[in-house]
PyMOL CGO cylinders between C-alpha atoms (Angstrom):
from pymol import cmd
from pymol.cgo import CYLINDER

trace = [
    CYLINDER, -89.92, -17.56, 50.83, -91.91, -18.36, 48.03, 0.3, 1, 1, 1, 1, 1, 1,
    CYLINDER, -91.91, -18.36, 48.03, -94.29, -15.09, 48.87, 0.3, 1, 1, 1, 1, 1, 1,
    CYLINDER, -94.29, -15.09, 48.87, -90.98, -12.88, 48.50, 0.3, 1, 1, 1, 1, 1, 1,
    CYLINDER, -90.98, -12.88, 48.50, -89.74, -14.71, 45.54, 0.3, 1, 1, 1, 1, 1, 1,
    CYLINDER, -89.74, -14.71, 45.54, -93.44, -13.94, 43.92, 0.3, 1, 1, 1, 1, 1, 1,
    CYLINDER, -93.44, -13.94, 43.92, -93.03, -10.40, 44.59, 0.3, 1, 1, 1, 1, 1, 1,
    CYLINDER, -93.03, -10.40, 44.59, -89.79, -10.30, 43.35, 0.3, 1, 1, 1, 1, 1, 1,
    CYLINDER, -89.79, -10.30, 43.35, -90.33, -11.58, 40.27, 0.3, 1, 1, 1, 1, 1, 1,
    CYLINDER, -90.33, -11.58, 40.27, -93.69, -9.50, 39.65, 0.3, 1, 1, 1, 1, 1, 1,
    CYLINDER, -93.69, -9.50, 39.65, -91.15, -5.65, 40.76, 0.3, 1, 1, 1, 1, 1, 1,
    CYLINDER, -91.15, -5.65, 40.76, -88.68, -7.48, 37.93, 0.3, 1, 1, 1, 1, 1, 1,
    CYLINDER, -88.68, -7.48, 37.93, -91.26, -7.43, 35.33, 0.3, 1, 1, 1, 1, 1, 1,
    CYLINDER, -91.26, -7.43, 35.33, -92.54, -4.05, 36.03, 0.3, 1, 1, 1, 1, 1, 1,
    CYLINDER, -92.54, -4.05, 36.03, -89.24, -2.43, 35.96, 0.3, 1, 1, 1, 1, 1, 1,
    CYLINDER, -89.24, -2.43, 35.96, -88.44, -4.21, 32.68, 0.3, 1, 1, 1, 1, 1, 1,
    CYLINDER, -88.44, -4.21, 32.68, -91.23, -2.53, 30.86, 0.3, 1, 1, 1, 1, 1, 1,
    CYLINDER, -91.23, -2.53, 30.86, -90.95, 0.39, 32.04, 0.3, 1, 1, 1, 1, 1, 1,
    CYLINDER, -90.95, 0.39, 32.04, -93.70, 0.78, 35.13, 0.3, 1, 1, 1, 1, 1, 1,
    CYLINDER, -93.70, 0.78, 35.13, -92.96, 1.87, 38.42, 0.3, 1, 1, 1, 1, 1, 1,
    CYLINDER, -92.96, 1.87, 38.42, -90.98, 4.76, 37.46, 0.3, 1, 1, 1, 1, 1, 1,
    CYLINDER, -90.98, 4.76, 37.46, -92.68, 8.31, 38.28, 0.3, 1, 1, 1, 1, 1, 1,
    CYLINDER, -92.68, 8.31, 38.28, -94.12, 10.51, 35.73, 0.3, 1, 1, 1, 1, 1, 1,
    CYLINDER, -94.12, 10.51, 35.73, -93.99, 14.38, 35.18, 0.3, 1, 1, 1, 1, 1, 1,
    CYLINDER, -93.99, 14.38, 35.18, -97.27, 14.43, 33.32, 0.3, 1, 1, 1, 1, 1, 1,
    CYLINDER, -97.27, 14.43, 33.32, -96.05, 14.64, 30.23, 0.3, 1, 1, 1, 1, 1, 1,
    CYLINDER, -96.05, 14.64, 30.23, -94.95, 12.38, 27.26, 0.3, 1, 1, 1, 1, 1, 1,
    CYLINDER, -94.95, 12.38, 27.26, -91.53, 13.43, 25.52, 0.3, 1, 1, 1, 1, 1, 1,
    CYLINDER, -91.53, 13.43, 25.52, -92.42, 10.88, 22.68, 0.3, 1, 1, 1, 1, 1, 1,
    CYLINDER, -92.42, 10.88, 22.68, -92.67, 11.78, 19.43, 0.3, 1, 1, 1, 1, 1, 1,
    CYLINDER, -92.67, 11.78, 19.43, -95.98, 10.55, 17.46, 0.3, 1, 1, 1, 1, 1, 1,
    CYLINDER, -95.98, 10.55, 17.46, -95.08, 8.22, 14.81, 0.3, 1, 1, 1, 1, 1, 1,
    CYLINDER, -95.08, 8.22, 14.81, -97.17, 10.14, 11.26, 0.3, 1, 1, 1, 1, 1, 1,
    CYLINDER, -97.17, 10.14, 11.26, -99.66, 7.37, 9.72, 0.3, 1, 1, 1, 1, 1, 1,
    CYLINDER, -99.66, 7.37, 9.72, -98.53, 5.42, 7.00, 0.3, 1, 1, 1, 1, 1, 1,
    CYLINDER, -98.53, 5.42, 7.00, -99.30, 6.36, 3.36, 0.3, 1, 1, 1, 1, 1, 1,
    CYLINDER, -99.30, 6.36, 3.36, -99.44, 10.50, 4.80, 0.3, 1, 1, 1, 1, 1, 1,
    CYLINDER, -99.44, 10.50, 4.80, -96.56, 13.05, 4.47, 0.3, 1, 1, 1, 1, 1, 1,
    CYLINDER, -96.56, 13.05, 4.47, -95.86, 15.86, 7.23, 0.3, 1, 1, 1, 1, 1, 1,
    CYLINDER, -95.86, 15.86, 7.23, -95.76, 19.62, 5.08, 0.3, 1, 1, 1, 1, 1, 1,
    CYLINDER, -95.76, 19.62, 5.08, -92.60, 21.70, 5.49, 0.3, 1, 1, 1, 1, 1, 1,
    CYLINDER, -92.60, 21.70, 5.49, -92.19, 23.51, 8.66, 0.3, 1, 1, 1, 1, 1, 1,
    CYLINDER, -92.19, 23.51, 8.66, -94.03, 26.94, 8.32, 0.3, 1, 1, 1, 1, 1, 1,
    CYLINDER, -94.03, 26.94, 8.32, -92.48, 29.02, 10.89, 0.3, 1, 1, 1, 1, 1, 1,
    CYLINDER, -92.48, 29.02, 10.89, -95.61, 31.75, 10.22, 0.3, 1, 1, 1, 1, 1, 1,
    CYLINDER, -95.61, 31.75, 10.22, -97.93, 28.41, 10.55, 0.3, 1, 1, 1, 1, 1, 1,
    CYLINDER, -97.93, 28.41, 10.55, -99.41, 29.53, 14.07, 0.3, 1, 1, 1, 1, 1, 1,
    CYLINDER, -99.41, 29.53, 14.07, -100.95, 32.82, 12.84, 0.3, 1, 1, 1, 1, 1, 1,
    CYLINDER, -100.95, 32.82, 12.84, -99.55, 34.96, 15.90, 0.3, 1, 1, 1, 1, 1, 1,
    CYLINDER, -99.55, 34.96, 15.90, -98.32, 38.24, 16.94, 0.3, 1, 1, 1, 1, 1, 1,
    CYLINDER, -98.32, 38.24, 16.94, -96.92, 38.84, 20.45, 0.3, 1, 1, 1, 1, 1, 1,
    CYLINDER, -96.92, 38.84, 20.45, -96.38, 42.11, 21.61, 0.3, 1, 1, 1, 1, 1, 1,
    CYLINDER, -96.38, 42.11, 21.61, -93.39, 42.46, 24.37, 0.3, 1, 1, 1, 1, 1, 1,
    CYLINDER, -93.39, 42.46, 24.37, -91.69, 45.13, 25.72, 0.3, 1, 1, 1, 1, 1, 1,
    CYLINDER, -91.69, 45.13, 25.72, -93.55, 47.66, 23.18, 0.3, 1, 1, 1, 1, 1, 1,
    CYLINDER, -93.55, 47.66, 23.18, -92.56, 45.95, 20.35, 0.3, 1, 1, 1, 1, 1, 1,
    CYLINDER, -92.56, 45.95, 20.35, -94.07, 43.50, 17.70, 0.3, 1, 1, 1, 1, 1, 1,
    CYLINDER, -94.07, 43.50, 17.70, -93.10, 40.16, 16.86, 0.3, 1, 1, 1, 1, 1, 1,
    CYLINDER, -93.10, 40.16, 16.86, -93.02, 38.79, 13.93, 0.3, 1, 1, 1, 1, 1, 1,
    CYLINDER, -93.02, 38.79, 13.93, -92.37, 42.60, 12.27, 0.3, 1, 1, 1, 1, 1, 1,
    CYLINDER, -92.37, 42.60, 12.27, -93.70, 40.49, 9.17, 0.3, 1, 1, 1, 1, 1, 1,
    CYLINDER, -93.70, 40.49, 9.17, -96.61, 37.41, 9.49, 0.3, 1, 1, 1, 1, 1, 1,
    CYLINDER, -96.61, 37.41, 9.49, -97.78, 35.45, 6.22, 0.3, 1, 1, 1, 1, 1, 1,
    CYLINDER, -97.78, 35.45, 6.22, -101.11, 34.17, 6.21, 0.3, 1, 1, 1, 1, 1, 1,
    CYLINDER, -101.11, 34.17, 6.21, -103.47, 32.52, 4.12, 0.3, 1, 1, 1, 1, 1, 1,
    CYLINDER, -103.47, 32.52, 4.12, -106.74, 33.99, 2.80, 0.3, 1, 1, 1, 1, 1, 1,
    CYLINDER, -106.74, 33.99, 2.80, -109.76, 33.23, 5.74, 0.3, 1, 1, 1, 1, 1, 1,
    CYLINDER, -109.76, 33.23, 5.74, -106.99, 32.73, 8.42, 0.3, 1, 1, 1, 1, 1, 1,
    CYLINDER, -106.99, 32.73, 8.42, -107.07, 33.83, 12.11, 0.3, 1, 1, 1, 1, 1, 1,
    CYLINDER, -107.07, 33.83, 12.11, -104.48, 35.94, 13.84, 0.3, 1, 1, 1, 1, 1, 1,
    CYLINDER, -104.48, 35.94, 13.84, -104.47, 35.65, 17.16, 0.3, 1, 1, 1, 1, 1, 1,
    CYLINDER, -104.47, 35.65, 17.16, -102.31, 38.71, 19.11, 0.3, 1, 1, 1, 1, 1, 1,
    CYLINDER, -102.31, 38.71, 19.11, -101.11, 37.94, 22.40, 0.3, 1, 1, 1, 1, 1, 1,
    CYLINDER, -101.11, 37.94, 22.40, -100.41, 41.49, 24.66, 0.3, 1, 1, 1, 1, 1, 1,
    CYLINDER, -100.41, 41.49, 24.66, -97.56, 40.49, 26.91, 0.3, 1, 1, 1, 1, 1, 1,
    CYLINDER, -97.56, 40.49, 26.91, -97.33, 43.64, 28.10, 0.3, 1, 1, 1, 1, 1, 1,
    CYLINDER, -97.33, 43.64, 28.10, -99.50, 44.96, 31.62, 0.3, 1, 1, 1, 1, 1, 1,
    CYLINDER, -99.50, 44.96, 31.62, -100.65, 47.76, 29.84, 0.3, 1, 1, 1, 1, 1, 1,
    CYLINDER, -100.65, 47.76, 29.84, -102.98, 47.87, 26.51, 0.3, 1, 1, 1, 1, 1, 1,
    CYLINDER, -102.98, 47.87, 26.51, -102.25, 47.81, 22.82, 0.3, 1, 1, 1, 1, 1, 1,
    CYLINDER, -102.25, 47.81, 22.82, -104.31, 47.11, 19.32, 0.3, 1, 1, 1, 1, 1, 1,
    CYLINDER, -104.31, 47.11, 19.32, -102.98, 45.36, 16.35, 0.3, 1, 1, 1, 1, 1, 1,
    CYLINDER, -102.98, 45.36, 16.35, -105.14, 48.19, 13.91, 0.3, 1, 1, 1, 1, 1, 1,
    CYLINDER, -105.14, 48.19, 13.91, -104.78, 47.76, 10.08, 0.3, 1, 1, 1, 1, 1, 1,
    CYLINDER, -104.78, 47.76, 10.08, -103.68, 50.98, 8.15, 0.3, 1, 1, 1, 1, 1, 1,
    CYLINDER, -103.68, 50.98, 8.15, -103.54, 51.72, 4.34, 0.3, 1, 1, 1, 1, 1, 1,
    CYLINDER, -103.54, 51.72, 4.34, -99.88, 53.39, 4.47, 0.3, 1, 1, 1, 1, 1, 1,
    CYLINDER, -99.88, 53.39, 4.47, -97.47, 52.22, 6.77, 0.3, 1, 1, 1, 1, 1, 1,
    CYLINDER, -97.47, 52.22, 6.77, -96.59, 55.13, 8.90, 0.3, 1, 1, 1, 1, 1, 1,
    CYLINDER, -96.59, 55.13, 8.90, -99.66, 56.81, 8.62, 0.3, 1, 1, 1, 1, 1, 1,
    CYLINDER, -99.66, 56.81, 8.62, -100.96, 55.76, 11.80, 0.3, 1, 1, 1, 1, 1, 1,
    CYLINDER, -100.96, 55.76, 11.80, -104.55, 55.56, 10.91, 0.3, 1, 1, 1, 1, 1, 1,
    CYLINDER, -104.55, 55.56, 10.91, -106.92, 52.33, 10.61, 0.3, 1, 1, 1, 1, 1, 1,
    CYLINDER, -106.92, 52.33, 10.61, -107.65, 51.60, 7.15, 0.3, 1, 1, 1, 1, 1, 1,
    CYLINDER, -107.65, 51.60, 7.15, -107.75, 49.16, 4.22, 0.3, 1, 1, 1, 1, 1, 1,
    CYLINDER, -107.75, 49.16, 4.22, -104.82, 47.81, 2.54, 0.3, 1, 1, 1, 1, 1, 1,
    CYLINDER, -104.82, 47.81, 2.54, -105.93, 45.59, -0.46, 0.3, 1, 1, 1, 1, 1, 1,
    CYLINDER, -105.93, 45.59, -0.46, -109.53, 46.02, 0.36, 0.3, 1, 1, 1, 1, 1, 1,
    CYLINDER, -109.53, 46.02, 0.36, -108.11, 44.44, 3.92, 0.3, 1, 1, 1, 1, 1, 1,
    CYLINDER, -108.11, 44.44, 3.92, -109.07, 46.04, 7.06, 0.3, 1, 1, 1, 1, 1, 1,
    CYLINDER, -109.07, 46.04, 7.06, -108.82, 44.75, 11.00, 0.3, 1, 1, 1, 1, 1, 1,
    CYLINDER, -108.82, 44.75, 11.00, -108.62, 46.66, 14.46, 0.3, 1, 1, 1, 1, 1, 1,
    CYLINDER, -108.62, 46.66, 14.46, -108.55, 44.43, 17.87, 0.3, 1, 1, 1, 1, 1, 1,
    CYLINDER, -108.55, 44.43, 17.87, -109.45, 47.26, 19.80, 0.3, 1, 1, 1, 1, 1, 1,
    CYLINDER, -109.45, 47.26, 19.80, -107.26, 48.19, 22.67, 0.3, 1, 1, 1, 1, 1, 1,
    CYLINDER, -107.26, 48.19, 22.67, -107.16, 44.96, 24.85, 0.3, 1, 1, 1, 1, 1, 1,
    CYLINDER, -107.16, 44.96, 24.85, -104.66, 43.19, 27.39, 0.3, 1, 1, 1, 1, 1, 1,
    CYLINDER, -104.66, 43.19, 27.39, -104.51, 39.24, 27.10, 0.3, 1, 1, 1, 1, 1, 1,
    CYLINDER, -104.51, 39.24, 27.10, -105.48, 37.88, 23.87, 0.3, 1, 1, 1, 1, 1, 1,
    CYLINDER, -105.48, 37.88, 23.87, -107.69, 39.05, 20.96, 0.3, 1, 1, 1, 1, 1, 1,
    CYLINDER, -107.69, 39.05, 20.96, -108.24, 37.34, 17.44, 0.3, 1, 1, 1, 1, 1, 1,
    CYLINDER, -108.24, 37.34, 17.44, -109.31, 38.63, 13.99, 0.3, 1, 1, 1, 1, 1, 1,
    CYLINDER, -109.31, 38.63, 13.99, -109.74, 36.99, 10.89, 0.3, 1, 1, 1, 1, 1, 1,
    CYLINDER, -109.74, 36.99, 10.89, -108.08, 37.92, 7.53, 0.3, 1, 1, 1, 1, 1, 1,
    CYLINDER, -108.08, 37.92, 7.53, -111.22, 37.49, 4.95, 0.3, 1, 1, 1, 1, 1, 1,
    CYLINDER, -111.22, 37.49, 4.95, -110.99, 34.74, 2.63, 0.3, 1, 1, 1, 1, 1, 1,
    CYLINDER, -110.99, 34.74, 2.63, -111.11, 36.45, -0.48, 0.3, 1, 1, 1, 1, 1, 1,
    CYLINDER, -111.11, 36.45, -0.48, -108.34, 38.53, 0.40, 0.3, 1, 1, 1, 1, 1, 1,
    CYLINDER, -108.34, 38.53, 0.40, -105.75, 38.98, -3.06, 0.3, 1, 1, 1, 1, 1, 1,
    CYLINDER, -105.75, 38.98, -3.06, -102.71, 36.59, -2.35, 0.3, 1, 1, 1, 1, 1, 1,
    CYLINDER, -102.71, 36.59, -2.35, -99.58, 39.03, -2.11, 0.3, 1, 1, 1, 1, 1, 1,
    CYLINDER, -99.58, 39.03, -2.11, -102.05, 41.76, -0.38, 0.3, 1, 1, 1, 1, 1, 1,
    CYLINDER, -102.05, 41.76, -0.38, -99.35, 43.70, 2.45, 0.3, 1, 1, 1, 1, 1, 1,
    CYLINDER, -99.35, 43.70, 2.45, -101.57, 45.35, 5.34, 0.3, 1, 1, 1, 1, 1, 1,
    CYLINDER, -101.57, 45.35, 5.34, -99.54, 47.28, 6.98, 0.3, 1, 1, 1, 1, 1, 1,
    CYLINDER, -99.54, 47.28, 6.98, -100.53, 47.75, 10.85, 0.3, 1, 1, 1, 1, 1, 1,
    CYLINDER, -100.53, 47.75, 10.85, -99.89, 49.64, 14.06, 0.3, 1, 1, 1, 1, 1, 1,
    CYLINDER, -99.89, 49.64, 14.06, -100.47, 50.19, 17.66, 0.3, 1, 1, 1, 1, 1, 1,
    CYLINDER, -100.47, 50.19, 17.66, -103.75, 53.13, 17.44, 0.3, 1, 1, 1, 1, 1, 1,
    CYLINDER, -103.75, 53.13, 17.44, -102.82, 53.21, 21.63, 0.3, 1, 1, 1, 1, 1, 1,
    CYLINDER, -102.82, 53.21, 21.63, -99.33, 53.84, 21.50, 0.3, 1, 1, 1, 1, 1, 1,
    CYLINDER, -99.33, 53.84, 21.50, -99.17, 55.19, 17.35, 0.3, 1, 1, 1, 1, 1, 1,
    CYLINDER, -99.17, 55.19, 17.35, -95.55, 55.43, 16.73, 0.3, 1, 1, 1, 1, 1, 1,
    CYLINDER, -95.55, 55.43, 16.73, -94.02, 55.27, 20.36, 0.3, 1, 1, 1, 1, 1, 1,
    CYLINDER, -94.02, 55.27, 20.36, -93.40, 51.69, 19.82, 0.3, 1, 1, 1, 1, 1, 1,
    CYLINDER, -93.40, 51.69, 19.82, -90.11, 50.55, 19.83, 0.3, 1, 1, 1, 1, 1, 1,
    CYLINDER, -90.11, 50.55, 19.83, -91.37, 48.59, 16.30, 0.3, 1, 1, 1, 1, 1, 1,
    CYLINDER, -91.37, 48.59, 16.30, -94.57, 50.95, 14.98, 0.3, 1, 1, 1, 1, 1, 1,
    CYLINDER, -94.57, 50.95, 14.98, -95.22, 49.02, 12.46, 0.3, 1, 1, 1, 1, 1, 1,
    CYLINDER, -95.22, 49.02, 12.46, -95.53, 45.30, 11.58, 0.3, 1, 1, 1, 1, 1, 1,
    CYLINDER, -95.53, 45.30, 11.58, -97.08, 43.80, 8.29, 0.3, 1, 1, 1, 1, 1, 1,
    CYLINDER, -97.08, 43.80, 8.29, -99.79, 41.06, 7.40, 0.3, 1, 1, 1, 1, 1, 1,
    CYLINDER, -99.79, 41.06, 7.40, -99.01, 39.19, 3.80, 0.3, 1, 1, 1, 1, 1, 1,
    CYLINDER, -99.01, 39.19, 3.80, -101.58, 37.37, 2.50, 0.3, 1, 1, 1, 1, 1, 1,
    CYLINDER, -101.58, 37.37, 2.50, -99.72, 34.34, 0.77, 0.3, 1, 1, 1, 1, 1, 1,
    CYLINDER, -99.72, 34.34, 0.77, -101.15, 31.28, -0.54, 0.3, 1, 1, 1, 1, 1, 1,
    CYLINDER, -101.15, 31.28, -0.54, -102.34, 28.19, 1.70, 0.3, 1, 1, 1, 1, 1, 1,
    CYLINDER, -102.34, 28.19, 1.70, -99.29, 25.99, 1.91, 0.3, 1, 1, 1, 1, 1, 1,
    CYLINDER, -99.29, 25.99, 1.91, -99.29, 22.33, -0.08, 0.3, 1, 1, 1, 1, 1, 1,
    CYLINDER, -99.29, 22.33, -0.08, -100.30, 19.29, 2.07, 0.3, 1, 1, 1, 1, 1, 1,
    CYLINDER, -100.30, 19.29, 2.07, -100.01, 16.00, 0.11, 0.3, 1, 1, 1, 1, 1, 1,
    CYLINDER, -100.01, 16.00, 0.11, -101.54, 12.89, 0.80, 0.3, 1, 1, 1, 1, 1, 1,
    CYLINDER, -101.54, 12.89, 0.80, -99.96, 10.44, -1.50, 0.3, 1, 1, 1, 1, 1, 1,
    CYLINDER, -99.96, 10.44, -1.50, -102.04, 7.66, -2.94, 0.3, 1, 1, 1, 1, 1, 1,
    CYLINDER, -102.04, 7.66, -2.94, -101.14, 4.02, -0.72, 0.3, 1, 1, 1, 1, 1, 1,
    CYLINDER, -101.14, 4.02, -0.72, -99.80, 1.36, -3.59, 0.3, 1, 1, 1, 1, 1, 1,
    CYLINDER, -99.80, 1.36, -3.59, -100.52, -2.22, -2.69, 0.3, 1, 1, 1, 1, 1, 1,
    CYLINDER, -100.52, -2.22, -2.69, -96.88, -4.23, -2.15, 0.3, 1, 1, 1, 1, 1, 1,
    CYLINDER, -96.88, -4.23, -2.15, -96.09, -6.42, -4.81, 0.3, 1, 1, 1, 1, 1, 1,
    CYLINDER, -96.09, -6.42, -4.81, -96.50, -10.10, -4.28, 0.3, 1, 1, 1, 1, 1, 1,
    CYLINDER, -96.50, -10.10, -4.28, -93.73, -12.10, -5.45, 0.3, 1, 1, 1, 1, 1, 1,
    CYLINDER, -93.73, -12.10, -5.45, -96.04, -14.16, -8.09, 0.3, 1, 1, 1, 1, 1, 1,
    CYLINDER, -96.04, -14.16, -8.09, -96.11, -18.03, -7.43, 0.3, 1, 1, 1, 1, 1, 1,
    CYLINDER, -96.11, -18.03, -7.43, -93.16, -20.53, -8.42, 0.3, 1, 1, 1, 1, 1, 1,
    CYLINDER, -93.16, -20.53, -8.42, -94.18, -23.37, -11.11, 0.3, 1, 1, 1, 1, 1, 1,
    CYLINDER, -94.18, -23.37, -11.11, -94.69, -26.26, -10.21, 0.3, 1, 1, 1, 1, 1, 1,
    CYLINDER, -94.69, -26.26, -10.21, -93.33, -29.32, -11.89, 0.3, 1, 1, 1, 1, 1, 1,
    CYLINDER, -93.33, -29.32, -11.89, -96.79, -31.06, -11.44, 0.3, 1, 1, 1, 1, 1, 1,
    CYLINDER, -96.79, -31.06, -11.44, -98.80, -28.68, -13.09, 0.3, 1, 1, 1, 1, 1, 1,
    CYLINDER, -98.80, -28.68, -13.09, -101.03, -29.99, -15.80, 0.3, 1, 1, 1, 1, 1, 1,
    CYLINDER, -101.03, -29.99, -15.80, -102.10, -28.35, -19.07, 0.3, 1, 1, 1, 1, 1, 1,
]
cmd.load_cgo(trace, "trace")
């Protein structure tokens, strides 16, 4: 008896905090952020991605920061290009800005860089040079926009409540 009572006792304790169970592999907890640190806005053009789907580009309009890297994922089976054009609609590479790029035609995934001295507010317009204006969105646009704010504030010591007098003190 005592060798089931043992056992008993030691499955009790592992249920309570919180073993035995199974796991999927993955953790739905949040991470707690670090004292003294705050979390910046939600960028929703923070990844620095373009999909193309179903002949069409998503976002129609990224913003990125000067020396950032786009990466373009082709979800479609046969090839595109993300290729940088001067006039939107012209459907020829060149420089908007003094801002050029051209992935090449590629399945899967391809990255380029937008250069870091690229003029904040810069629109490159771009297009497909596979497909040119057959796609069901031609034309997307890069905008160069400044590097969002992350702030750190400075830790402040807490207070100590300061020391009660004592009757006994002595001048």
């Amino acid at each position: 008896m005592r060798f089931t009572t043992r056992w008993g006792a030691l499955l009790a304790t592992l249920v309570a905090c919180g073993g035995g169970g199974s796991s999927s592999g993955s953790s739905s907890a949040t991470p707690m952020p670090t004292p003294g640190t705050t979390t910046p806005s939600a960028n929703p053009t923070a990844q620095n991605e373009i999909t193309i789907k179903g002949m069409a580009f998503s976002p129609l309009k990224l913003e990125v920061a000067p020396g950032a890297t786009v990466t373009v994922r082709n979800l479609d089976s046969m090839p595109h290009s993300v290729t940088s054009e001067s006039t939107a609609g012209a459907f020829r590479p060149g420089a908007a800005s003094g801002v050029s790029f051209d992935t090449g035609s590629f399945t899967g995934e391809r990255t380029f860089t937008i250069p870091a001295n690229a003029p904040v507010g810069a629109t490159i317009p771009y297009y497909c040079s596979v497909h040119l204006g057959t796609m069901a969105t031609p034309n997307g646009e890069i905008v160069v926009t400044a590097t969002p704010a992350t702030t750190t504030p400075t830790p402040t010591a807490p207070s100590m409540p300061s020391a009660p007098s004592s009757p006994y003190a002595t001048e």
